[in-house]
MINU-358183 format. One line per field, with one value per residue: residue number from 1; residue in three letters; x, y, z of N, C-alpha, C, CB in turn. Coordinates in steps of 0.1 Angstrom, whole numbers, plus 5000, padded with zeros to 4 digits. Glycine has a CB too. Layout:
<sites>
pos (NUM/...);
code (ala/...);
nxx (X/...);
nyy (Y/...);
nzz (Z/...);
caxx (X/...);
cayy (Y/...);
cazz (Z/...);
cxx (X/...);
cyy (Y/...);
czz (Z/...);
cbxx (X/...);
cbyy (Y/...);
cbzz (Z/...);
</sites>
This chain:
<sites>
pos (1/2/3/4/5/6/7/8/9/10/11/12/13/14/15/16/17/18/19/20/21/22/23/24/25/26/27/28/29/30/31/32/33/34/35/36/37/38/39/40/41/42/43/44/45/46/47/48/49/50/51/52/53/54/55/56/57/58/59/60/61/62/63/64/65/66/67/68/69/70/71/72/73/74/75/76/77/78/79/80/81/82/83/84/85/86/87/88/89/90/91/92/93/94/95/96/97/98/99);
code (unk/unk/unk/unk/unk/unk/unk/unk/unk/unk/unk/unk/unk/unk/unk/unk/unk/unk/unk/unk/unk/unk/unk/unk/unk/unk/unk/unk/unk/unk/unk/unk/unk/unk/unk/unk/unk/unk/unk/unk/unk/unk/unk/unk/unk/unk/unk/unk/unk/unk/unk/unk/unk/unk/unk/unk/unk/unk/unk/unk/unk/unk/unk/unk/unk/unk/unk/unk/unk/unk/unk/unk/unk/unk/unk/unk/unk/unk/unk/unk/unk/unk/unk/unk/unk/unk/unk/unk/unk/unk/unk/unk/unk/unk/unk/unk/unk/unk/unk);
nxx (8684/8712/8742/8763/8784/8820/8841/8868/8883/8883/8901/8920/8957/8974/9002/9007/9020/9042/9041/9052/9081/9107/9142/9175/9201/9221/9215/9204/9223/9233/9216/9188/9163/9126/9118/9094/9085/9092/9103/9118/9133/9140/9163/9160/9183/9204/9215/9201/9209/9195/9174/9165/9132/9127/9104/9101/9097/9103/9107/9080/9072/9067/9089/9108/9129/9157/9177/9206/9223/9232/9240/9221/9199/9201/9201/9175/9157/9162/9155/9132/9107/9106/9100/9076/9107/9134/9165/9197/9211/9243/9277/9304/9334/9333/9303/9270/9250/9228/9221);
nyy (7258/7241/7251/7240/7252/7252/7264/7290/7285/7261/7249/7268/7274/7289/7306/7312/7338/7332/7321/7341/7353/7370/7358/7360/7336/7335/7338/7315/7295/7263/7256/7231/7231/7230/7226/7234/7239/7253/7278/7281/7311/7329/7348/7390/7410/7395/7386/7352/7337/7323/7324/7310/7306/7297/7283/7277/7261/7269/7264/7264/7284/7301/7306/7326/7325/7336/7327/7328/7304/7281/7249/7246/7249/7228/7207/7208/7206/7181/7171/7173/7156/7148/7166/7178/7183/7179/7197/7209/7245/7250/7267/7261/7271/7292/7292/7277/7250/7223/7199);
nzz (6137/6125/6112/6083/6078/6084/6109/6112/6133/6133/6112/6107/6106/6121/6133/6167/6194/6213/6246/6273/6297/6284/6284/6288/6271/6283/6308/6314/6315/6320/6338/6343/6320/6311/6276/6260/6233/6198/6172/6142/6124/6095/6097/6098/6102/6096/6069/6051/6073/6101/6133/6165/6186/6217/6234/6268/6302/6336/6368/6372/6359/6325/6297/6275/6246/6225/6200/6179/6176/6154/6162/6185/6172/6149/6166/6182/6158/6147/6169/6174/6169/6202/6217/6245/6262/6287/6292/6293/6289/6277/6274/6254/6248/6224/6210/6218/6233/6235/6263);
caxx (8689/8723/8753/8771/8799/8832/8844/8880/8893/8885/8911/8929/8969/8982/9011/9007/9031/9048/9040/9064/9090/9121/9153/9188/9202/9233/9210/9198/9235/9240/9201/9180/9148/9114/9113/9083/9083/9105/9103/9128/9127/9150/9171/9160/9192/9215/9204/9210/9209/9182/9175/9153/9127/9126/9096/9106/9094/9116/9106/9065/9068/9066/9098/9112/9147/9158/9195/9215/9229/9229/9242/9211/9189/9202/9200/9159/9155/9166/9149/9117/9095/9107/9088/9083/9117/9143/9179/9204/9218/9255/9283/9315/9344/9323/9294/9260/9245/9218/9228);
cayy (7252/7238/7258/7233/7255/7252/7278/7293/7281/7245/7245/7277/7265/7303/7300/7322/7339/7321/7332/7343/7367/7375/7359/7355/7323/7334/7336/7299/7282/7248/7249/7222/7237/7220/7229/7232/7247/7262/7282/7285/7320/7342/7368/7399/7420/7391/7378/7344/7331/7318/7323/7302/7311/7286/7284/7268/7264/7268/7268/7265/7296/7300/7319/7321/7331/7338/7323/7323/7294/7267/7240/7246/7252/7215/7202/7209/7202/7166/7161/7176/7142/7142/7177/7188/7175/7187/7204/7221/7251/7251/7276/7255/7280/7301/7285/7271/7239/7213/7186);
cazz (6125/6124/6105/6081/6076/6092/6115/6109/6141/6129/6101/6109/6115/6121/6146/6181/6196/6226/6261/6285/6295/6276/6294/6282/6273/6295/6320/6317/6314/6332/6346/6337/6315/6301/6262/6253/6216/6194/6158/6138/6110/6090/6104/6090/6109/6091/6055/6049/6084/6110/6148/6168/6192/6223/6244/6280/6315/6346/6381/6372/6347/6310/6297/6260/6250/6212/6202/6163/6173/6150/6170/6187/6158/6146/6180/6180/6146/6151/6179/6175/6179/6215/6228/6256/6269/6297/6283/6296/6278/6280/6269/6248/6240/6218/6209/6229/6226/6242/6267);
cxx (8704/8732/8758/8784/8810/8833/8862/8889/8890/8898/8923/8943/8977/8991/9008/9019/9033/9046/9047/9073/9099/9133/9160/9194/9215/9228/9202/9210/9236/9227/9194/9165/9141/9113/9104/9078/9095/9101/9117/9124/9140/9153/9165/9175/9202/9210/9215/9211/9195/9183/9164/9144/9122/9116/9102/9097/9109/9107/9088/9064/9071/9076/9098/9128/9145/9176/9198/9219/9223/9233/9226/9198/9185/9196/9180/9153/9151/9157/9134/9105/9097/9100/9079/9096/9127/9160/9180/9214/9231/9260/9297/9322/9334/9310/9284/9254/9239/9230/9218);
cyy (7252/7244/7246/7237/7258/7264/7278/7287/7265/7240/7258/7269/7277/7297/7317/7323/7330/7328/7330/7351/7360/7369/7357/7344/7326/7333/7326/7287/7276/7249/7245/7227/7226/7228/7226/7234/7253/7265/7289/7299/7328/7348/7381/7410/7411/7379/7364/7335/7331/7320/7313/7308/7299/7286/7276/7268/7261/7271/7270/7278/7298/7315/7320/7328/7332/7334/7324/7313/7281/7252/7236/7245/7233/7205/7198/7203/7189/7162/7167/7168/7146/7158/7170/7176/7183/7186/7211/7231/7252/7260/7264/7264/7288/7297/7278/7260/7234/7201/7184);
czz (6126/6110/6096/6075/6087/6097/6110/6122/6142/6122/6099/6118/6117/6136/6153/6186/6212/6238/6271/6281/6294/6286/6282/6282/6281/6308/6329/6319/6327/6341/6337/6334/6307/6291/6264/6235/6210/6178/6155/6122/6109/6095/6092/6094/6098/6080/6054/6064/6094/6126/6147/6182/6202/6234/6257/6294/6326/6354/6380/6360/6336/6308/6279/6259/6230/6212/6181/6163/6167/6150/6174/6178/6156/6154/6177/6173/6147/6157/6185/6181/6188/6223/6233/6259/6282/6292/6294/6289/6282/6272/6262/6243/6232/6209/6218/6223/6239/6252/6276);
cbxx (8684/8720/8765/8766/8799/8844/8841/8882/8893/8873/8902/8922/8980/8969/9033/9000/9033/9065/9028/9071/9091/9123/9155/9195/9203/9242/9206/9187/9252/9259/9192/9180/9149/9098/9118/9078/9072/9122/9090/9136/9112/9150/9198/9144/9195/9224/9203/9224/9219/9180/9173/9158/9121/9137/9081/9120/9080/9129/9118/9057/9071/9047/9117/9100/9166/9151/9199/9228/9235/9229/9251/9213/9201/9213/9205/9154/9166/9178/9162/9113/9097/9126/9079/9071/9127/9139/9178/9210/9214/9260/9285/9313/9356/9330/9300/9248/9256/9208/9243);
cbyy (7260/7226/7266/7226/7266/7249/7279/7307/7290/7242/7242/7290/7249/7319/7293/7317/7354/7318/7333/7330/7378/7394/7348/7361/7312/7346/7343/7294/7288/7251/7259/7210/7251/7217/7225/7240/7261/7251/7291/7269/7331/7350/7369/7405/7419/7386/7391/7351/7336/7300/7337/7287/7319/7282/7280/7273/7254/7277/7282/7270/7306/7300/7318/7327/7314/7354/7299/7330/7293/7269/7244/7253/7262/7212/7217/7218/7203/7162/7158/7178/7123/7136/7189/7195/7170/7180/7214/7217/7264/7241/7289/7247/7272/7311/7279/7281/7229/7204/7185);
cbzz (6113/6125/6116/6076/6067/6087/6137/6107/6155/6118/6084/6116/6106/6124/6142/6193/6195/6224/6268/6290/6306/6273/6307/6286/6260/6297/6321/6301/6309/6344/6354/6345/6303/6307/6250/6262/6216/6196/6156/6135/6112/6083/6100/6091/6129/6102/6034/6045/6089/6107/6157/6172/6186/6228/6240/6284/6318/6346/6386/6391/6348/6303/6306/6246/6260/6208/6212/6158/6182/6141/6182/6191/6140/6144/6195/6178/6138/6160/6193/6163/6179/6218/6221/6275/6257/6313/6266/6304/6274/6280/6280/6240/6231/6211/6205/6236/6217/6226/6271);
</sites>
């Protein structure tokens, strides 16, 4: 006899965490990465402000990074429709941003 009730992972939209290891975005400047994802959430360390959390691939492997910047933030934002895409993180006098 056939169930006619939904399962939870029918209509469940819970977000997962992102997989891959922790790098530093200093340690991604001026190499070309595949975004894959990105969530943006509150700072709890700094009220009032947002980080983002960037899933990526490099070199066949799934990394993620974490940044305040809201260059970046905007950057994503914007151009969400266009995931997965390929970025390079850059450094500008004090400040990082997409290109």
């Amino acid at each position: 006899m056939q169930n006619s009730y939904p399962r939870f992972s029918d209509f469940a939209e819970e977000a997962k965490p992102f997989a891959g290891e922790k790098k530093r975005i200093d340690d991604i400047l001026n190499q070309e990465v595949l975004i894959i994802d990105f969530k943006v959430k509150e700072s709890k360390q700094r009220p009032n402000s947002s980080y983002v959390t960037i899933q990526f691939k490099q070199n066949g492997e799934n990394y993620i990074i974490f940044t305040g910047s809201t260059v970046i933030i905007d950057q994503l934002n914007k151009y969400k429709d266009n995931l997965p895409f390929y970025a390079t993180f850059v450094k500008i006098d004090r400040y990082y941003t997409l290109s």
